[in-house]
ZAMARGU-4260 file (C-alpha; in steps of 0.2 Angstrom, whole numbers, plus 5000, padded with zeros to 4 digits):
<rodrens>
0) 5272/5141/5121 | 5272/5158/5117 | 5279/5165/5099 | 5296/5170/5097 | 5302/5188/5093
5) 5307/5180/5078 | 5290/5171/5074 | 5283/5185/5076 | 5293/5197/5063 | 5291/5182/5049
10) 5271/5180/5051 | 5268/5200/5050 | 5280/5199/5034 | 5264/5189/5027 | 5252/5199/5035
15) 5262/5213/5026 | 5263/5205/5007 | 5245/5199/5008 | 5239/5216/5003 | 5248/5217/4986
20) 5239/5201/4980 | 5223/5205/4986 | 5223/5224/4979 | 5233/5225/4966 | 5234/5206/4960
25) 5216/5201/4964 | 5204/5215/4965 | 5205/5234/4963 | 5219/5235/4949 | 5212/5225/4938
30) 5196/5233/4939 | 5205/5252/4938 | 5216/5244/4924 | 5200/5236/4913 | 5189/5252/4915
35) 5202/5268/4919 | 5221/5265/4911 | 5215/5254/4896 | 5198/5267/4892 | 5192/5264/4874
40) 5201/5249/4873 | 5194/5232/4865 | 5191/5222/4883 | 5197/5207/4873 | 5214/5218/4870
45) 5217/5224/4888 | 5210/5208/4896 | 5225/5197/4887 | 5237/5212/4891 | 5234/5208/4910
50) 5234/5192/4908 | 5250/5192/4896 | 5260/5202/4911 | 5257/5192/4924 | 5261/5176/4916
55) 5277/5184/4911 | 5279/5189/4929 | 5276/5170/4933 | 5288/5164/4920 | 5301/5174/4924
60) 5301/5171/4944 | 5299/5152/4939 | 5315/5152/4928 | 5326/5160/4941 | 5317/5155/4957
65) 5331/5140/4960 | 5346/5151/4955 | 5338/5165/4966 | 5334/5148/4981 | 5351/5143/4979
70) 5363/5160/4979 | 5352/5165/4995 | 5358/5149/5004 | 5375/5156/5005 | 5374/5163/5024
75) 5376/5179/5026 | 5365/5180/5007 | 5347/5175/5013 | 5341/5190/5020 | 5350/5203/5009
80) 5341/5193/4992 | 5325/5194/5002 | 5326/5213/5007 | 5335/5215/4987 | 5315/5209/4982
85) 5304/5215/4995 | 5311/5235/4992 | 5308/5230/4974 | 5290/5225/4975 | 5288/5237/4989
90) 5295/5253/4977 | 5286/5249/4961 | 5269/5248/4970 | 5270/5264/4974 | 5271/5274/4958
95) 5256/5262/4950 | 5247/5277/4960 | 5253/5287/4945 | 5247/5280/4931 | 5229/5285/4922
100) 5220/5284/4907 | 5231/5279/4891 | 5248/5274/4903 | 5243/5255/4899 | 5263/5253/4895
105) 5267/5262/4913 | 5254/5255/4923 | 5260/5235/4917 | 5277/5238/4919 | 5277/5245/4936
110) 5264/5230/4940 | 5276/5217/4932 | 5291/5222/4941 | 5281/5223/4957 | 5274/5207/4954
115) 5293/5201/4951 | 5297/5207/4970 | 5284/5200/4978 | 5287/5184/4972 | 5306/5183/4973
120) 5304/5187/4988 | 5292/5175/4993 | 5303/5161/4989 | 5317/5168/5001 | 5301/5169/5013
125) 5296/5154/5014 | 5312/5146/5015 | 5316/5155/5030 | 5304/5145/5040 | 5318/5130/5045
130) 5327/5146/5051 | 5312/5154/5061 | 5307/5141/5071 | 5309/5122/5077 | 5303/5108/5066
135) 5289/5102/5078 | 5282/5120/5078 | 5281/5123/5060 | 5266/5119/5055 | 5259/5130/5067
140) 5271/5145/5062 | 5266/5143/5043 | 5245/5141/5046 | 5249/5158/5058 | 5256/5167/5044
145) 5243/5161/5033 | 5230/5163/5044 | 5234/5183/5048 | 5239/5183/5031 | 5221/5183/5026
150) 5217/5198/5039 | 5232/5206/5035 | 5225/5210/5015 | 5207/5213/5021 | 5211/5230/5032
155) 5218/5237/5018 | 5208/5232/5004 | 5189/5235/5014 | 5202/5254/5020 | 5203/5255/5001
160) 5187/5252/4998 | 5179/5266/5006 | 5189/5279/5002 | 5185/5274/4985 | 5166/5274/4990
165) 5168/5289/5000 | 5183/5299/4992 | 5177/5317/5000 | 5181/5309/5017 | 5201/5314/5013
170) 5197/5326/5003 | 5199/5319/4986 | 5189/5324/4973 | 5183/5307/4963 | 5184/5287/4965
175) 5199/5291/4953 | 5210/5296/4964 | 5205/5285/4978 | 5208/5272/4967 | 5225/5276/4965
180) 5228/5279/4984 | 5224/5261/4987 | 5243/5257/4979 | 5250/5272/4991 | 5240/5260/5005
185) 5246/5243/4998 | 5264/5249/4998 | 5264/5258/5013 | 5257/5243/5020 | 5269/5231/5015
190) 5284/5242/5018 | 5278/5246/5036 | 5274/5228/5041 | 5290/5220/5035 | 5301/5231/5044
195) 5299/5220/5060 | 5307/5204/5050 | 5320/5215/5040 | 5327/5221/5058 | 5323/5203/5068
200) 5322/5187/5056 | 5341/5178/5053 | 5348/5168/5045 | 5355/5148/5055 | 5358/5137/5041
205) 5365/5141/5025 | 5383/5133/5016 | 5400/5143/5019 | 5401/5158/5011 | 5412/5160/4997
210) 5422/5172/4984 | 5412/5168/4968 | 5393/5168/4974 | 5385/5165/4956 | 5396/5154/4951
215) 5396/5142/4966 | 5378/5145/4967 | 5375/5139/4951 | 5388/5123/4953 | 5377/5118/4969
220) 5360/5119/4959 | 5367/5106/4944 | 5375/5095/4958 | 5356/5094/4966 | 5350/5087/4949
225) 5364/5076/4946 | 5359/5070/4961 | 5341/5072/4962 | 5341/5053/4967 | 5346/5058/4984
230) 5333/5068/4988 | 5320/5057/4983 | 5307/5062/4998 | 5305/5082/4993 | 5306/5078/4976
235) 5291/5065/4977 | 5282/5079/4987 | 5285/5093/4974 | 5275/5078/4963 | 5262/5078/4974
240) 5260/5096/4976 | 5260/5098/4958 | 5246/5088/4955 | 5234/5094/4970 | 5238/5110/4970
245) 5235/5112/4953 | 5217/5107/4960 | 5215/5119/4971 | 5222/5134/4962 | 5212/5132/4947
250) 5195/5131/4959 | 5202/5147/4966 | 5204/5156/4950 | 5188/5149/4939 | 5175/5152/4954
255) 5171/5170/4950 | 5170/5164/4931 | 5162/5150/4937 | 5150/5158/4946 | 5146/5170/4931
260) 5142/5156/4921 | 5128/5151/4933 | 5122/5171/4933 | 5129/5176/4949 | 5132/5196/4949
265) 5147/5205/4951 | 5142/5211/4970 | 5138/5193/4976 | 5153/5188/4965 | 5164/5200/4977
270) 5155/5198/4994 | 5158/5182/4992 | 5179/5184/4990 | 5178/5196/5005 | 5169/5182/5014
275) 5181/5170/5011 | 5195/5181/5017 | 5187/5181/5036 | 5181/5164/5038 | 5199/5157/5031
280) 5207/5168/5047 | 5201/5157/5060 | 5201/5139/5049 | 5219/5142/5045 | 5223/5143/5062
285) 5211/5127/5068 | 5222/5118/5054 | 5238/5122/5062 | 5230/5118/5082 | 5224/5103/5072
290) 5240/5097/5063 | 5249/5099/5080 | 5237/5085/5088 | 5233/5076/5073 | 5250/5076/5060
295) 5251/5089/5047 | 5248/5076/5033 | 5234/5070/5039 | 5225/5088/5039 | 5232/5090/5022
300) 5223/5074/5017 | 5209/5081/5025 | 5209/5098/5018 | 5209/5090/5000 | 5197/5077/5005
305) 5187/5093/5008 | 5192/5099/4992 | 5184/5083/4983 | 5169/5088/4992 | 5169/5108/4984
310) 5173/5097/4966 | 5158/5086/4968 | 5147/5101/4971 | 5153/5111/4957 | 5146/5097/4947
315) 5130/5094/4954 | 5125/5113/4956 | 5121/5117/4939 | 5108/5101/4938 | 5098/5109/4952
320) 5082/5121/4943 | 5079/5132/4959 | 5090/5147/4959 | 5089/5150/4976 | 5095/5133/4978
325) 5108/5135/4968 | 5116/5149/4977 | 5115/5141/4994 | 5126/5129/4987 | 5137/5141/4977
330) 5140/5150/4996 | 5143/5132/5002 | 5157/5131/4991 | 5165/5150/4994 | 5164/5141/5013
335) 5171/5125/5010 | 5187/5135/5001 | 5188/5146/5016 | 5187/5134/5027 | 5202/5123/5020
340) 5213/5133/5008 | 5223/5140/5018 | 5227/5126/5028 | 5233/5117/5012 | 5243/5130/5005
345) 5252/5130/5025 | 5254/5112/5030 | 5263/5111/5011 | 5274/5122/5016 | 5278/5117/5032
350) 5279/5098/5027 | 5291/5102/5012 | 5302/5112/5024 | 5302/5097/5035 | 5308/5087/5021
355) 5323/5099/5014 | 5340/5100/5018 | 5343/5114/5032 | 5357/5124/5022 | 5351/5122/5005
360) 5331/5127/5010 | 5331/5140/5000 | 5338/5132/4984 | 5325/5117/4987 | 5311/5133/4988
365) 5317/5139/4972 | 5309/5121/4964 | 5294/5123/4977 | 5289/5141/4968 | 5294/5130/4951
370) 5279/5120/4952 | 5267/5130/4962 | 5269/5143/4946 | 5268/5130/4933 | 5254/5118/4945
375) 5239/5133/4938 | 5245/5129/4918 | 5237/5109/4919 | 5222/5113/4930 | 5214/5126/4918
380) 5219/5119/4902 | 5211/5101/4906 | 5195/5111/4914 | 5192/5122/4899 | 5196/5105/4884
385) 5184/5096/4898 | 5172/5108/4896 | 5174/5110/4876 | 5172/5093/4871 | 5156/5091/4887
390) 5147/5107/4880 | 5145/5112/4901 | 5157/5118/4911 | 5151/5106/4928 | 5163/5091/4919
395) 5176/5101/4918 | 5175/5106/4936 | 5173/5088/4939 | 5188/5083/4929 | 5200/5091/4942
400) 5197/5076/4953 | 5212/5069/4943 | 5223/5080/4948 | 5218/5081/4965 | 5217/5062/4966
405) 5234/5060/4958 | 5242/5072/4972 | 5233/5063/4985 | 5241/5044/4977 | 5259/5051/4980
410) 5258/5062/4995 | 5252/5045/5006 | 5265/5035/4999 | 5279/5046/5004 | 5288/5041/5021
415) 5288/5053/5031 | 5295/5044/5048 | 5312/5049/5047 | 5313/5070/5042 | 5326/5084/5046
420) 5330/5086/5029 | 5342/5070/5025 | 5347/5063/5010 | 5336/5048/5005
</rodrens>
């Protein structure tokens, strides 16, 4: 069956957002912020400046996410909160274009509140799924958005790239201030590509509106965990989700360190990212065809069955003495993420919207963004004390197996025979 026009306009939206994690979350403004804006400043100092403003950018998302979840269930609210933090993100990207050496202050705060957009936003996004599109169809809806998701950064960051590479190509006169066209690119980007689902996307389900939104809103959110009991099916899956997401997140974000550990170079290092982005296009997409045949928990079971496979890797490739072997394996990892991570991080999504109630989606997306933020706390801490009290970092990869296994004990114990979002 061919998309919807509404379909459509909510996938580009994560073809559009894409762009910001992978520039300016990921890859170029980290690098411009460590070697340009923070110039002469003690790595260990600007490295736990970044690292201090995105956790704060995570905490605070975190602590309002079900206030945020619950206000935009009112209808009428849902796509005005979204737009409120899409323009937010969108409009505080573009000046990062600005900053230069000695604007660390500028060049984080603009970052933070960008970063405070994109994911106040998010949790409005993917909540709007149950409005999108029918239950049946929505693990293929959520795979597409994560599949062209992963396209949708790469154009932009490999554009980026070489006008950095090749500045005098638009007539700039260093990789300066190609560098800081790539935010111009990344928020034109984003502002251009979510047009179609600011004009198209609406909002079905939602609770009656009302004359005192924040305080309603609020009322709703203590009477969900007064009553947490009935909603005992999402909740177990936000548990399981905890756990094996934790799992995966934390194999995402230690691979380039990781990888440096076993003397991988920066140039492989990022090959290997841009790689991943590609080969994760297509596999998203098979998971989706794939969960429509199949069920969309057994793929997730699969995909983190495919996880305990990159897990057991990690821990063997250090024991191996020939390099070349060892980097074989290494790309044999980057493939295996590729192959399945996006699968994952769709199929949760679409399985958990299955499991919420319609009109408060976006209340119980709030908790979803809750423990996706707080999921990549557990997974490095036990990694890094595994690898302290080992002395070798492949026992504290192999320690997440008890996270993934954990997540994967819960998740096949829910029921998941009776869904459209019932009290249970």
């Amino acid at each position: 069956m061919a998309l919807t026009r509404h379909e459509k306009s909510w996938i580009l939206y994560d073809w559009a957002n894409s762009a910001f994690i992978l520039i300016a979350t990921t890859a170029i403004l980290p690098l411009y912020f460590k070697e340009v804006v923070s110039s002469g400043v003690d790595p260990a100092v600007s490295t736990s400046q970044w690292g201090f403003v995105n956790g704060f950018a995570s905490l605070c998302i975190a602590l309002i996410a079900p206030f945020l979840g619950s206000l935009a269930d009112i209808r009428g609210f849902k796509k005005p909160v979204w737009m409120i933090f899409w323009l937010i993100g969108v409009f505080f990207t573009l000046p990062i274009a600005l900053s230069g050496p000695g604007t660390i202050t500028l060049c984080l705060l603009l970052y933070g509140i960008a970063r405070i957009g994109f994911s106040g936003a998010n949790v409005v996004y993917d909540a709007f799924l149950v409005d999108v599109t029918r239950e049946e169809r929505m693990d293929w809806i959520s795979t597409l958005g994560y599949g062209w998701g992963y396209i949708g950064s790469t154009i932009p960051f490999l554009l980026s790239l070489a006008i950095i590479q090749y500045p005098s190509l638009v007539g700039l006169s260093g990789p300066g201030e190609a560098t800081r066209l790539a935010f111009v690119i990344t928020a034109v980007w984003w502002f251009v590509f979510g047009i179609p689902m600011a004009r198209n996307v609406t909002q079905h389900h939602g609770v009656p509106p009302t004359s005192h939104p924040v305080r309603d809103s609020i009322r709703r959110l203590s009477a969900t965990f007064s009553h947490i009991r009935q909603y005992r099916k999402p909740f177990l899956f936000l548990l399981a989700y905890f756990f094996y997401i934790d799992a995966v997140d934390t194999i995402i974000i230690m691979a380039t360190a990781y990888g440096k550990d076993l003397g991988f170079g920066t140039s492989m290092l990022l090959t290997v990212v841009l790689v991943i982005q590609f080969v994760a296009f297509p596999c998203a997409l098979l998971y989706g065809w794939l969960a429509r045949k199949l069920g969309g928990r057994f793929m997730l079971l699969a995909g983190l069955g495919v996880y305990t496979l990159i897990i057991l890797t990690g821990y063997l490739l250090p024991s191996l003495a020939d390099p070349d072997m060892q980097m074989i394996l290494f790309w044999v990892m980057a493939l295996l993420v590729a192959s399945s991570q996006g699968g994952i991080q769709a199929l949760s999504r679409s399985l958990f919207a299955r499991l919420v109630p319609r009109d408060s989606a976006s209340e119980f997306f709030g908790f979803y963004n809750i423990f996706g933020k707080f999921a990549v706390v557990l997974g490095p801490i036990l990694m890094g004390l595994t690898t302290r009290l080992s002395g070798h970092s492949r026992f504290g990869v192999l320690s997440l197996l008890l996270l993934l296994g954990t997540g994967v004990f819960i998740l096949v114990r829910i029921d998941l025979s009776e869904t459209g979002c019932q009290k249970n």
